[in-house]
C-alpha positions as CSV (number, residue, x, y, z in Angstrom):
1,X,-4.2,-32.4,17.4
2,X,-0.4,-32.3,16.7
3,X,-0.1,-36.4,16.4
4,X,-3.1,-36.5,14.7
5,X,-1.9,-34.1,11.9
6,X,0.9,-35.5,11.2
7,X,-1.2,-38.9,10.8
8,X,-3.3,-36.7,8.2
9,X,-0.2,-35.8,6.2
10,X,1.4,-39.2,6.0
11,X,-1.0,-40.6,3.4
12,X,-1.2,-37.4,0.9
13,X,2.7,-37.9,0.5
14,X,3.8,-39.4,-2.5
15,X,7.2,-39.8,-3.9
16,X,8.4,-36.5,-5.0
17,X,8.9,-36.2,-8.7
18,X,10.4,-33.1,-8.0
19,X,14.1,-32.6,-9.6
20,X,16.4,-31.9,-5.8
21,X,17.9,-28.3,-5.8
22,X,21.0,-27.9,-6.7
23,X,23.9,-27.3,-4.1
24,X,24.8,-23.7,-4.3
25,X,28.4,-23.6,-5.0
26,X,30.6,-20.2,-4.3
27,X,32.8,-19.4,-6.9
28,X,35.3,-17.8,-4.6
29,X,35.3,-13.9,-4.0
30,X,33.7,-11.8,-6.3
31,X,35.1,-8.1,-6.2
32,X,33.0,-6.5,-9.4
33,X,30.9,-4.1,-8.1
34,X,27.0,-4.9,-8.5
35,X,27.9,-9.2,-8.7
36,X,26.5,-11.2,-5.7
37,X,27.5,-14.5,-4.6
38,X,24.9,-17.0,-3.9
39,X,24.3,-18.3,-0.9
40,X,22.6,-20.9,0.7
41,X,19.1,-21.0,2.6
42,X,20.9,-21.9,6.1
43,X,23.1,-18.8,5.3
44,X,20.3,-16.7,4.1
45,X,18.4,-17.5,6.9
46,X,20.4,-16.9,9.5
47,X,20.4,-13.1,10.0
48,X,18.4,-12.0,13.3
49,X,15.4,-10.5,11.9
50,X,14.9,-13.5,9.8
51,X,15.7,-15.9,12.9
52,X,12.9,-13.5,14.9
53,X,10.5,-13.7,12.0
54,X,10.0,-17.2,11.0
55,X,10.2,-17.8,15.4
56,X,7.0,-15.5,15.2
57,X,5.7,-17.1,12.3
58,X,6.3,-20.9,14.3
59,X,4.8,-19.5,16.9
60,X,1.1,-17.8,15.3
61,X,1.2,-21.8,14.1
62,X,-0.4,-24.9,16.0
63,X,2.1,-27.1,14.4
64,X,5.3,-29.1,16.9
65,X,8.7,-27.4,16.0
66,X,9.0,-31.2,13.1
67,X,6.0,-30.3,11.3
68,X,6.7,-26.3,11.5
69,X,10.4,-28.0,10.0
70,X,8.3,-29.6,7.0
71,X,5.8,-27.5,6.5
72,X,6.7,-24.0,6.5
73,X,10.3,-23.9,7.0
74,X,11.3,-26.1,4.3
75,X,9.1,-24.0,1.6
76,X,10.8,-20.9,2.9
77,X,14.0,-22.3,2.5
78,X,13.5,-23.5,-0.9
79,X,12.1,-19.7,-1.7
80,X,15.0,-18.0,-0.3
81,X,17.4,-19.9,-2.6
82,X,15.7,-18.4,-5.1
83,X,15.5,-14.8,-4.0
84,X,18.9,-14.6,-2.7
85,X,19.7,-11.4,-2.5
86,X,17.2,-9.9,-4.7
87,X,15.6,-6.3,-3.0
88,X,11.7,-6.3,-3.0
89,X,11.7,-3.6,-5.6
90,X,14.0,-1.0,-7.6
91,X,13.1,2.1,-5.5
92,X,10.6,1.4,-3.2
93,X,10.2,-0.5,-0.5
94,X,12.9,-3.1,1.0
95,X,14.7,-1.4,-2.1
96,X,18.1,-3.0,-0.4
97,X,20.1,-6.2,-1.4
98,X,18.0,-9.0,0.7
99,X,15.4,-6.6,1.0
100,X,12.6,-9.4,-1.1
101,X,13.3,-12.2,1.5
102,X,12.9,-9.6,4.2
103,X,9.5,-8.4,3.3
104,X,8.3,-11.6,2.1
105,X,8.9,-13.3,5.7
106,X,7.7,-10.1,7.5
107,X,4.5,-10.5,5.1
108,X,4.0,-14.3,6.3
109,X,4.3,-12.9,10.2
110,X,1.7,-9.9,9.5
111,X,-0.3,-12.8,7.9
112,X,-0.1,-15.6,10.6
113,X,-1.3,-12.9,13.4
114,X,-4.1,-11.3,11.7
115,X,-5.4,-15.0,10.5
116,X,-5.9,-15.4,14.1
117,X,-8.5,-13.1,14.4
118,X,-10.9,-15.1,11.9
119,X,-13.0,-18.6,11.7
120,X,-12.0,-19.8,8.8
121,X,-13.4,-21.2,6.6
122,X,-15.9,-18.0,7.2
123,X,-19.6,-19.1,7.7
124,X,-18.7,-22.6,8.1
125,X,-19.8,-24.7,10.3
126,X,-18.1,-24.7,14.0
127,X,-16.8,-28.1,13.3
128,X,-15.9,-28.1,9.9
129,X,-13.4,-24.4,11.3
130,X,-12.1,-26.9,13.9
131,X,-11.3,-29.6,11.4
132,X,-10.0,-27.3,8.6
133,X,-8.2,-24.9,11.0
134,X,-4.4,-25.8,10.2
135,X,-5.3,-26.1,6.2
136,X,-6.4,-22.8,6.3
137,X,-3.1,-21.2,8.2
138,X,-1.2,-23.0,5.5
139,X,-3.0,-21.8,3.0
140,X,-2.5,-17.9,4.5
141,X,1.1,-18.3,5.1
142,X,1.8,-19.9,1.5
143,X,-0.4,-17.2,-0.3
144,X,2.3,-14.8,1.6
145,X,5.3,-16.8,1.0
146,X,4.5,-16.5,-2.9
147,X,2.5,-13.3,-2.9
148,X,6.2,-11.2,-4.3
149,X,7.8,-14.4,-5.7
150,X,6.7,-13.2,-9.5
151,X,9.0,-10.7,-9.1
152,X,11.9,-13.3,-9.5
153,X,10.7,-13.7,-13.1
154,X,8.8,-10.2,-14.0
155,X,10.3,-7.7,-12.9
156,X,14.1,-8.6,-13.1
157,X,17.0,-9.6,-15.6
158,X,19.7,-12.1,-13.9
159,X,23.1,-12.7,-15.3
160,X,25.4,-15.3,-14.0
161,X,29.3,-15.6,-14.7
162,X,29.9,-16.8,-18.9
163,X,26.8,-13.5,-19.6
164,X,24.4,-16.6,-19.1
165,X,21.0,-15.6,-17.9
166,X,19.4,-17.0,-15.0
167,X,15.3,-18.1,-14.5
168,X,14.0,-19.3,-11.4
169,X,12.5,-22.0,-12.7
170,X,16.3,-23.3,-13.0
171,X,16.5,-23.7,-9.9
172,X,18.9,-21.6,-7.1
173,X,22.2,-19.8,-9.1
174,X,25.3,-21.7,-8.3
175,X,27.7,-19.4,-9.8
176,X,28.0,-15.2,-9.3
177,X,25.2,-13.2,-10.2
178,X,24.5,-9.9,-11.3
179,X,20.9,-8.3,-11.4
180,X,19.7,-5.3,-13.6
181,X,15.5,-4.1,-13.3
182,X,14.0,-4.4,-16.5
183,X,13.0,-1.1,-18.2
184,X,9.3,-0.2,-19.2
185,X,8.1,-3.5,-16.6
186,X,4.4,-4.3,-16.7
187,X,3.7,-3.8,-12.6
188,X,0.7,-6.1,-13.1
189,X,2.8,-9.5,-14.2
190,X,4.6,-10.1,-11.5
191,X,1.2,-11.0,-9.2
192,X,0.4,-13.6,-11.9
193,X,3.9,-14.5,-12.3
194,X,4.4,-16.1,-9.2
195,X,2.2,-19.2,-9.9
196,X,4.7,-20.1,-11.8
197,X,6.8,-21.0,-8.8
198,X,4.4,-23.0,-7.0
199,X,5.6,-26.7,-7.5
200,X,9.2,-25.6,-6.9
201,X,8.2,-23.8,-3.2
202,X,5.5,-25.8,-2.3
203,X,6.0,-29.7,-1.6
204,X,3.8,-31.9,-3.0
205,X,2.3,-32.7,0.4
206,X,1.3,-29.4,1.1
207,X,-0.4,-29.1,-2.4
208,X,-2.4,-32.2,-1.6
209,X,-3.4,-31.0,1.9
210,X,-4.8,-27.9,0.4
211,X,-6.7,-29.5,-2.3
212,X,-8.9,-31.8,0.3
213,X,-10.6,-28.4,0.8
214,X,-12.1,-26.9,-2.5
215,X,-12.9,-23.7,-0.9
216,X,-9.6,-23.2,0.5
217,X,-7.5,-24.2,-2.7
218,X,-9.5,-22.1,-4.9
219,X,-8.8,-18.7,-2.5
220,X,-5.4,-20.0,-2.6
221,X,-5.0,-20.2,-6.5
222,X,-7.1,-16.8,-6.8
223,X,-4.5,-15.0,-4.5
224,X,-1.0,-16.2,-5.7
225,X,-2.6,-15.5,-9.7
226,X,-3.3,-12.1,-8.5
227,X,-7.0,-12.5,-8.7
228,X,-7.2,-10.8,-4.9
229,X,-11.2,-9.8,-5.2
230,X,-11.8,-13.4,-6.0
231,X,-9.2,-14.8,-2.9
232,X,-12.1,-13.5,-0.4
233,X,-10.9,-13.6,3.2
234,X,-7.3,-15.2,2.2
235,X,-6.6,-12.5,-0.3
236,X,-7.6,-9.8,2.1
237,X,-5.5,-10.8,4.8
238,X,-2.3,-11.4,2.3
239,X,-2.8,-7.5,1.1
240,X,-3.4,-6.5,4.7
241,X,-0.2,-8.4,5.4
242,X,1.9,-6.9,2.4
243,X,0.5,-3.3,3.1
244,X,1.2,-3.5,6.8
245,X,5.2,-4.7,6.1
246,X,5.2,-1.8,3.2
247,X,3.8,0.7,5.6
248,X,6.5,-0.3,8.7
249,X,9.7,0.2,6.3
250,X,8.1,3.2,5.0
251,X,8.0,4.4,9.1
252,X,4.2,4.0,9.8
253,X,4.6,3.0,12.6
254,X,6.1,4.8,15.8
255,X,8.9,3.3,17.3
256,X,11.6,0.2,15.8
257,X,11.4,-3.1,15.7
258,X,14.2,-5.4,16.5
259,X,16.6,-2.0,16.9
260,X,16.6,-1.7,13.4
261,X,15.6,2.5,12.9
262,X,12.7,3.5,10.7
263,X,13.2,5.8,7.5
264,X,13.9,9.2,8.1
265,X,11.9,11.8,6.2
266,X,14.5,12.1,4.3
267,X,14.9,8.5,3.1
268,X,10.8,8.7,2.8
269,X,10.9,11.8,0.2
270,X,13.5,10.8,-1.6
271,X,12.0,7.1,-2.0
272,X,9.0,9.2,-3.3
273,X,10.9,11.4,-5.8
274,X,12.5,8.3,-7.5
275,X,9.2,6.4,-7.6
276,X,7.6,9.8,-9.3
277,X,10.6,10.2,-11.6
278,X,10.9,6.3,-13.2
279,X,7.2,5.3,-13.1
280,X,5.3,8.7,-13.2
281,X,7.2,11.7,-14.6
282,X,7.5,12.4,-18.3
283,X,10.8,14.3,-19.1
284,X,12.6,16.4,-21.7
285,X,9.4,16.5,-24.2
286,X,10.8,19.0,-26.8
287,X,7.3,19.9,-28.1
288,X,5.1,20.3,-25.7
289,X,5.0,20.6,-21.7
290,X,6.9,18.4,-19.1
291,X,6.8,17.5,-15.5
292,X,10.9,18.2,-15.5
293,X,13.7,18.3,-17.4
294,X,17.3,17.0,-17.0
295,X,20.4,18.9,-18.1
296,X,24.2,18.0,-17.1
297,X,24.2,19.0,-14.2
298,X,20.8,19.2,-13.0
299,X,17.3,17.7,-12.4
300,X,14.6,20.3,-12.9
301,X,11.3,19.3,-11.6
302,X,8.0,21.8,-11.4
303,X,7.6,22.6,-7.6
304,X,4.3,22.3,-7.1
305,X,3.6,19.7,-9.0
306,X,6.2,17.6,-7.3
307,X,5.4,18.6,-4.0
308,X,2.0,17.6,-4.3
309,X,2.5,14.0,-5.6
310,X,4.9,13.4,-3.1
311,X,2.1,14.2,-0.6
312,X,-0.2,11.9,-2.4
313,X,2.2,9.2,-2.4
314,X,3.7,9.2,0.9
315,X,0.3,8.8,2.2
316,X,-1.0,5.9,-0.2
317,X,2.2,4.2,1.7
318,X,0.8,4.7,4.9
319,X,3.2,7.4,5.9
320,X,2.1,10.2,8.6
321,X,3.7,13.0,9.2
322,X,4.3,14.4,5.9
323,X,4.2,18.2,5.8
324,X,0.5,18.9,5.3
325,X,1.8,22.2,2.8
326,X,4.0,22.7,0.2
327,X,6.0,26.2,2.4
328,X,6.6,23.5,4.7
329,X,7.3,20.6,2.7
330,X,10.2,22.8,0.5
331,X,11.9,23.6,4.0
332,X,12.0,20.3,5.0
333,X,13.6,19.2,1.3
334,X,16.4,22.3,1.5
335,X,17.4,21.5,5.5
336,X,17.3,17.7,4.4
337,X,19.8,18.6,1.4
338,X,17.3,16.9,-0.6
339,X,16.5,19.8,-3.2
340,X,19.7,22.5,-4.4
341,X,19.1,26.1,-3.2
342,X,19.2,29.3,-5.0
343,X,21.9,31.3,-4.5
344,X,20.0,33.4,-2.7
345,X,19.1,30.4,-0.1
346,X,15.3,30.1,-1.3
347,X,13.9,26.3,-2.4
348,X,12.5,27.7,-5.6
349,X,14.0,28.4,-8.8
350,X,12.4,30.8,-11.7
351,X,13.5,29.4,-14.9
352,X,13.0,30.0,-18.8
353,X,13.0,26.7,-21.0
354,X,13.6,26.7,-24.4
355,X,13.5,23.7,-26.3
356,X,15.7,23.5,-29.5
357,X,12.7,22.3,-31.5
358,X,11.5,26.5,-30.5
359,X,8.7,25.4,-28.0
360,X,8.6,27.4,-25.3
361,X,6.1,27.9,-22.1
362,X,6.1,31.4,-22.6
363,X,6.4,32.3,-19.5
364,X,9.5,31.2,-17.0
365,X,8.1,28.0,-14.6
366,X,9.0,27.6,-10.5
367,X,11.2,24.4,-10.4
368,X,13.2,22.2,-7.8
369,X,16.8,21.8,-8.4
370,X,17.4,18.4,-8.0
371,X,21.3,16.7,-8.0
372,X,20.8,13.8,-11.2
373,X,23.2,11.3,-8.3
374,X,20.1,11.4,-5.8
375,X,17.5,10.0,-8.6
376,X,20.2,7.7,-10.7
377,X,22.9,5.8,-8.7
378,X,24.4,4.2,-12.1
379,X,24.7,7.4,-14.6
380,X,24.6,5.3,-17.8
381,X,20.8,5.2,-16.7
382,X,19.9,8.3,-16.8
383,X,17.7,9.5,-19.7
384,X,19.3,11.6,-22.4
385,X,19.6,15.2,-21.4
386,X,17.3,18.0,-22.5
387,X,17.5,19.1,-25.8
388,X,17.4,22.8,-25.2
389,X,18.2,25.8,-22.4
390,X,17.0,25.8,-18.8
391,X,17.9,29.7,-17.7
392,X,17.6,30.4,-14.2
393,X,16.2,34.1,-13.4
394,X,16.2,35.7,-10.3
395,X,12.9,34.8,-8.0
396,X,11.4,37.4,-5.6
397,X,10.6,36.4,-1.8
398,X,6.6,36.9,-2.9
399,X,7.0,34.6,-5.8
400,X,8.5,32.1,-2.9
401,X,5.7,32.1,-1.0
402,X,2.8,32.3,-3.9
403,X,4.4,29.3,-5.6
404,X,4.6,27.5,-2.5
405,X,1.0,28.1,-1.7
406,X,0.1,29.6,1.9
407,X,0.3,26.6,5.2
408,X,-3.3,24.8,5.7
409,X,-4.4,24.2,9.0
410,X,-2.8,20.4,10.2
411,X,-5.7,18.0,9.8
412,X,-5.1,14.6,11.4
413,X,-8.5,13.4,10.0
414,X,-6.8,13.5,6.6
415,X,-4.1,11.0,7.1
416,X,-4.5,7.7,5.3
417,X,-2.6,5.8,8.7
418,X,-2.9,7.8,11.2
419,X,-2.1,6.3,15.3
420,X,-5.3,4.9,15.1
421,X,-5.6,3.4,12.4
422,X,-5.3,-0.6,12.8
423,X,-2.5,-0.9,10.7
424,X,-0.3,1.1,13.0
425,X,-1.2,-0.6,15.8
426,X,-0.4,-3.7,14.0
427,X,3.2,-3.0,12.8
428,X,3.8,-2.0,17.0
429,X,2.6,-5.4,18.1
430,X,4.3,-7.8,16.0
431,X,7.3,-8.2,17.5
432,X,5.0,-7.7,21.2
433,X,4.3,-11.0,23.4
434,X,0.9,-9.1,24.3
435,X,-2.8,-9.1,23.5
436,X,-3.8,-7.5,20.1
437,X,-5.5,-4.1,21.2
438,X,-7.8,-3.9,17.9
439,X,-10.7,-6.2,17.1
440,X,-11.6,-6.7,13.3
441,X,-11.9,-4.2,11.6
442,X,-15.2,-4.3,9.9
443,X,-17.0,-4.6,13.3
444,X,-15.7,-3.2,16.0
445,X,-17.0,-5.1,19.8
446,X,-18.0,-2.3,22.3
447,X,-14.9,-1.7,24.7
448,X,-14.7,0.2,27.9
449,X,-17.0,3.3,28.4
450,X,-13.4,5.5,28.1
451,X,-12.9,3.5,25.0
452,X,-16.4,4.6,23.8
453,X,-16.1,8.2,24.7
454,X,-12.7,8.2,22.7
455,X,-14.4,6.5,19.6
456,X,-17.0,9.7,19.5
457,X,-14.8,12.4,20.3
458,X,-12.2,11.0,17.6
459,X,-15.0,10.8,15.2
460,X,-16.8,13.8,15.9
461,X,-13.9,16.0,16.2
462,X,-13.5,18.4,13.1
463,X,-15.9,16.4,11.3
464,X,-19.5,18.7,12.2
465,X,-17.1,21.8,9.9
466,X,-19.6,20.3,7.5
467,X,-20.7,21.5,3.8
468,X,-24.3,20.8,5.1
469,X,-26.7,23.5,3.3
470,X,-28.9,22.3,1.2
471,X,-26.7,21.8,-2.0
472,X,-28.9,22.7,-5.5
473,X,-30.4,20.2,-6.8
474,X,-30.1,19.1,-10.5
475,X,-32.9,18.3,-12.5
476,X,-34.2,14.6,-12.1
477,X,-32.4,12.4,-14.4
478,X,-31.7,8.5,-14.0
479,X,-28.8,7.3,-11.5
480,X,-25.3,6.4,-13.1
481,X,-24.0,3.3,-12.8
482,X,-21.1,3.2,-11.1
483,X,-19.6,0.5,-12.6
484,X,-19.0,2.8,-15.6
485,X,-15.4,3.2,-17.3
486,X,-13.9,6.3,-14.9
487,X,-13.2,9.6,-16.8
488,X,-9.8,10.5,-17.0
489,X,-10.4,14.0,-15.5
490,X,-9.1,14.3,-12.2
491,X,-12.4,16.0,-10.9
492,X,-14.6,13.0,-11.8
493,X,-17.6,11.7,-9.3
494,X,-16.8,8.2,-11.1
495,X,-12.8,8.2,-10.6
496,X,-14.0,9.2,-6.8
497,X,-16.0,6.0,-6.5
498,X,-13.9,4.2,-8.2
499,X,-10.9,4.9,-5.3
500,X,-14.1,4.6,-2.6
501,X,-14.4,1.2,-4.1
502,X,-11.1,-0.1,-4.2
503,X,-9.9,1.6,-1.0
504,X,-12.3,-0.4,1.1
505,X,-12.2,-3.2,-0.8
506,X,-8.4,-3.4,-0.6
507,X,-8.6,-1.9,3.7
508,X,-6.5,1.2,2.5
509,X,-9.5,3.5,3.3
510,X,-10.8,2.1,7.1
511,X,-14.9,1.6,8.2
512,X,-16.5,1.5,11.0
513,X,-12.9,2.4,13.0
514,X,-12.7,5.4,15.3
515,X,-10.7,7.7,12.8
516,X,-12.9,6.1,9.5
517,X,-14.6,8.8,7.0
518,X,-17.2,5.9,6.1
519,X,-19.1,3.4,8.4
520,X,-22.1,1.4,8.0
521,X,-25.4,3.0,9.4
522,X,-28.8,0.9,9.2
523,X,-27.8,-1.0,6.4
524,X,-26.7,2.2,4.7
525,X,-23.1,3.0,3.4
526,X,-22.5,6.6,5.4
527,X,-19.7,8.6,4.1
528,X,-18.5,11.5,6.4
529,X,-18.6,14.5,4.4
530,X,-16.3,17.2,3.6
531,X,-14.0,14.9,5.0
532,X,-14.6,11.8,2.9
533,X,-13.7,14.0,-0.1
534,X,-10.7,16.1,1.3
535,X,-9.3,12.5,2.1
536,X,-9.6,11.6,-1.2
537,X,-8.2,15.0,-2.8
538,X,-4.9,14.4,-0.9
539,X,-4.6,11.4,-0.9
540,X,-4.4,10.9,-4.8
541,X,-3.3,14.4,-5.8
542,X,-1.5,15.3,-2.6
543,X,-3.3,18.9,-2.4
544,X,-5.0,20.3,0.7
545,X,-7.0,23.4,-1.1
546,X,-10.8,23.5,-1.7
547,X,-10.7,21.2,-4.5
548,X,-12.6,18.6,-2.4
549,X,-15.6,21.2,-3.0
550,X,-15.3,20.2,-6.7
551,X,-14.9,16.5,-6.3
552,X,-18.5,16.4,-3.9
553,X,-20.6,17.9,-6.5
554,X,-19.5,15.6,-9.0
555,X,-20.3,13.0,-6.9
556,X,-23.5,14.5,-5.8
557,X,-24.6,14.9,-9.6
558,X,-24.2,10.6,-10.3
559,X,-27.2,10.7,-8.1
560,X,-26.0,7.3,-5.9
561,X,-26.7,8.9,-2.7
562,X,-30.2,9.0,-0.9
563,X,-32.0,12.6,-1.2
564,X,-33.9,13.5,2.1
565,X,-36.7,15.6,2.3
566,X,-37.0,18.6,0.0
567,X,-33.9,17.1,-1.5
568,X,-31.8,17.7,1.3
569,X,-28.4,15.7,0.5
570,X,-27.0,15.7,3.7
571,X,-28.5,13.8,6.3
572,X,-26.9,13.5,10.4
573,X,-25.9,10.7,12.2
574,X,-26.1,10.3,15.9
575,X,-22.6,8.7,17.7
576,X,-23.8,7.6,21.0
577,X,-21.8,6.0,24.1
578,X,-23.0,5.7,27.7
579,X,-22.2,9.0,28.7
580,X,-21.7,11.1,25.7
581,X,-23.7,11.7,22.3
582,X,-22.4,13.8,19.3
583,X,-23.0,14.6,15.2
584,X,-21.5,13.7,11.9
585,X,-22.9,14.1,9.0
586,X,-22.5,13.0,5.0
587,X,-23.7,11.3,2.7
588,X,-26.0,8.3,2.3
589,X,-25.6,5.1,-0.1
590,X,-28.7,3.5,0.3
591,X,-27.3,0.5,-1.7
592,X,-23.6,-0.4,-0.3
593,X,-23.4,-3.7,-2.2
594,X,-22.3,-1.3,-5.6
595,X,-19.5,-0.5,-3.1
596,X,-18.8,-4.1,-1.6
597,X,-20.4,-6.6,-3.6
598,X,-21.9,-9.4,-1.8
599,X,-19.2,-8.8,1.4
600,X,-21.0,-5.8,2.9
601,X,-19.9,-5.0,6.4
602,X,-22.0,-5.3,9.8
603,X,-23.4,-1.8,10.9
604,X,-21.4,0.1,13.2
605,X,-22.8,0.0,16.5
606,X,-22.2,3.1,17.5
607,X,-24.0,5.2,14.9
608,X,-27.8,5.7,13.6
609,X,-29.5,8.0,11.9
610,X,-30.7,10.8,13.4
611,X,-35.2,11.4,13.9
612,X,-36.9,9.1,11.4
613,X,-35.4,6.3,9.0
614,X,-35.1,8.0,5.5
615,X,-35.7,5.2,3.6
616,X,-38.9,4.4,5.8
């Protein structure tokens, strides 16, 4: 198979019109803070992890170590000239100098395993997947290779020695360099951006390979133009990839790979708090309210407010662990060092703000001190201070614990990546010589019967504390489309289908897995209620109160869902193993292609409606 591939490849080679890179050419040292000098691929390759990496990637390949040379080292080496010593972003993750080479090799190594666990191209025919095998691998690991490369261009400004500004489309830097994030970025260029790289990456050859396969070649374009719900199984597996190396740095998963130690909360929260304060927050508003403002000396941010978008963020990145309520998640910002104490010791301050314009709250707001130096490294990027007073007053114990909010009761079943969830066990085994322990995930095949008794005891347990009265019912009126613009509201049934939608879509929110809130059931999308909508309460707000209750009979008023019997809403499924049968019960979509399109997942095996079918 070997010989014969590289028999394939001779012919679709053609003289290379391509202009050669540049040698990269060290100016000597460079002892300006902030200016890099560029380096060459052998040098930039030659760290551990990256030697670890692409040996993982060589070896998820069925390619001799010559063609591995050709076709997927030299692409990488002609990438890393280019990102140098970029970082992967300004304050998330891999925000370090290197950090975008890192995560985009890491990326290709999530991609090469989980490609093994499909027949591409999917449906085919068993000999055209044995034929078009190899193509397809290429075509995974290039879609990774250039999924961040628009970054290069988007996202940020490179000056070389003489002011001269640098473009990747120059080629690699051969003098000093000096990088700056450009202000006000559009986040959704740099997806479409990197297309633009394409011809300099890629090799000719490998263009022409892909192209023998229409199917293949027009996933491939659809992924690296950011197009991911036209990429089908190529652009799922490239997001899987990038959100399983995002989740790992972020310290999803348990342990450390290659001894290098995960983020400690610490690192986490504070990651969270500059994300919130450059791409979220608006400050200093003199005429109306804000979510903080910044004086000389201080960082003023409204507690609970912060506290529960820090929630909601940290789990959108896969993190677990995160203090499930705000008493909890203060204490862990004061002992961290994270937040500046009153002088009384307490986490929250009780402050009047007057802006010089006269607005005023009227009333003094509960805020987290925050030291300016933990948000902006370079002070000349700090905003402009506050135009006005911030006073702090004195702050009872009771107002403490009010503001804070009282602790909720831990629930695992809320985590976005929990130990069970796929990616997790992903991010432990990539470094691992073993045997994946997960199948895929839409359609799970029946394990052990100790594997089948965990499945229903993971599922069942805490999810029967079920909102299952009959709910009123409204007066009949026609269904809403859910393809409807979403209200801005934050209590919105649409905006709720809307995250349903692009959570599975995207894998963020898991089916048909032991710890899922939705599965497929006789053809029927079943969504595990309350839990379904709690998930979805903290996971975008970062709150764990009874707002969920709000969220479900907005939903339940779009009318989507199946109505039982004397319009009974909530209807019971029955988990059953060989030993051991149990309950959940939610909601029922009777039409799961609004949800998936034409890609609706198998049924879960495990599950069925309980007595009659309701749409018999």
């Amino acid at each position: 198979m070997k010989t014969g591939l590289r028999e394939k490849l001779k012919w679709l080679k053609k003289p290379d019109s391509r202009p050669a890179e540049p040698e990269v050419v060290k100016t000597g040292e460079v002892s300006r803070p902030g200016w890099f000098i560029p380096q060459g691929a052998d040098e930039l390759l030659a760290t551990p992890l990256r030697q670890q990496l692409l040996k993982i990637i060589w070896q998820r390949t069925s390619v001799s170590a010559e063609l591995f040379s050709e076709l997927y080292q030299g692409p990488v080496a002609r990438f890393a000239v280019l990102a140098q010593h970029f970082p992967a972003s300004e304050y998330h993750h891999h925000a370090y100098p290197g950090g975008l080479l890192d995560h985009t090799l890491e990326v290709m190594a999530f991609a090469a395993k989980l490609r093994q666990r499909h027949l591409l191209p999917a449906g085919g025919a068993p000999e055209d997947q044995a034929r078009e095998a190899e193509a397809w691998t290429a075509g995974v690991l290039y879609a990774a290779l250039l999924h961040d490369a628009g970054k290069i261009v988007a996202d940020i400004d490179v000056v070389t020695d003489g002011n001269q500004a640098w473009h990747p489309w120059q080629g690699a830097p051969i003098h000093a360099y000096q990088l700056k994030y450009r202000k006000a970025r559009d986040y959704h260029l740099h997806p479409v951006a990197g297309s633009l790289l394409v011809s300099r990456i890629l090799p000719d050859t490998a263009m022409n390979w892909l192209a023998q396969y229409p199917e293949l070649l027009a996933s491939f374009l659809y992924c690296i133009s950011g197009h991911y719900e036209r990429a089908g199984v190529l652009g799922e597996l490239v997001q899987e990839a990038d959100r399983a190396s995002v989740a790992q740095f972020m310290g999803a998963s348990a342990g450390s790979v290659l001894n290098n130690p995960q983020p400690s909360l610490a690192k986490q929260v504070l990651m969270a708090l500059r994300e919130l304060v450059h791409t979220r927050y608006k400050l200093n508003n003199p005429h109306s309210g804000s979510d903080g403002w910044l004086t000389g000396d201080a960082l003023w941010l409204v507690s609970k407010t912060t506290a529960d978008n820090i929630r909601a963020w940290l789990l959108q990145q896969g993190v677990t662990g995160v203090p499930d309520s705000n008493v909890r998640l203060f204490d862990e910002m004061q002992s961290l060092g994270l937040i500046v104490p009153t002088p009384e010791g307490k986490a929250i301050w009780s402050c009047e703000i007057e802006a010089s314009s006269g607005w005023t709250p009227g009333r003094p707001l509960t805020l987290l001190r925050v030291s300016p130096e933990r948000i902006w490294s370079d002070s000349d990027n700090r905003p402009a201070a506050f135009d006005g007073l911030v006073s702090p007053q004195l702050v009872t114990s009771a107002q403490q614990e009010d503001t804070a909010e009282q602790t909720v009761q831990a629930s695992p079943e809320a985590d976005v990546c929990s130990e069970g969830d796929p990616l997790s066990e992903l991010a432990l085994s990539l470094f691992s010589d073993g045997e994946d322990v997960i199948g895929p995930a839409n359609n799970p095949s029946p394990g052990s019967h100790a594997e089948e008794e965990v499945f229903i005891s993971e599922v069942s347990a805490g999810l029967v504390e079920v909102d299952s009265a009959v709910l009123p019912a409204d007066d009949i009126a026609p269904p809403a489309t859910i393809r409807s613009k979403p209200s801005a509201a934050p209590v919105s049934g649409l905006n709720f289908v809307n995250w349903l939608r692009e959570g599975l879509q995207t894998r963020k929110i898991l089916i048909n897995d032991r710890l899922a809130r939705v599965h497929m059931v006789d053809g029927m999308l079943f969504m595990v209620s309350p839990e379904i909508f709690k998930l979805y309460v903290q996971s975008t707000t970062g709150s764990t109160g009874d707002e969920w209750k709000l969220v479900q009979r907005a939903f339940q008023k779009l009318r989507l869902h199946y109505r039982g019997v004397n319009n009974i809403n909530i209807h019971a499924c029955q988990v059953k193993g060989p030993r051991k049968t149990s309950r959940v019960e939610g909601y029922l979509l009777a039409s799961p292609e609004e949800i998936f399109g034409e890609d609706v997942p198998e049924d879960n095996p495990y599950l069925s409606v309980k007595g009659s079918h309701p749409m018999a």
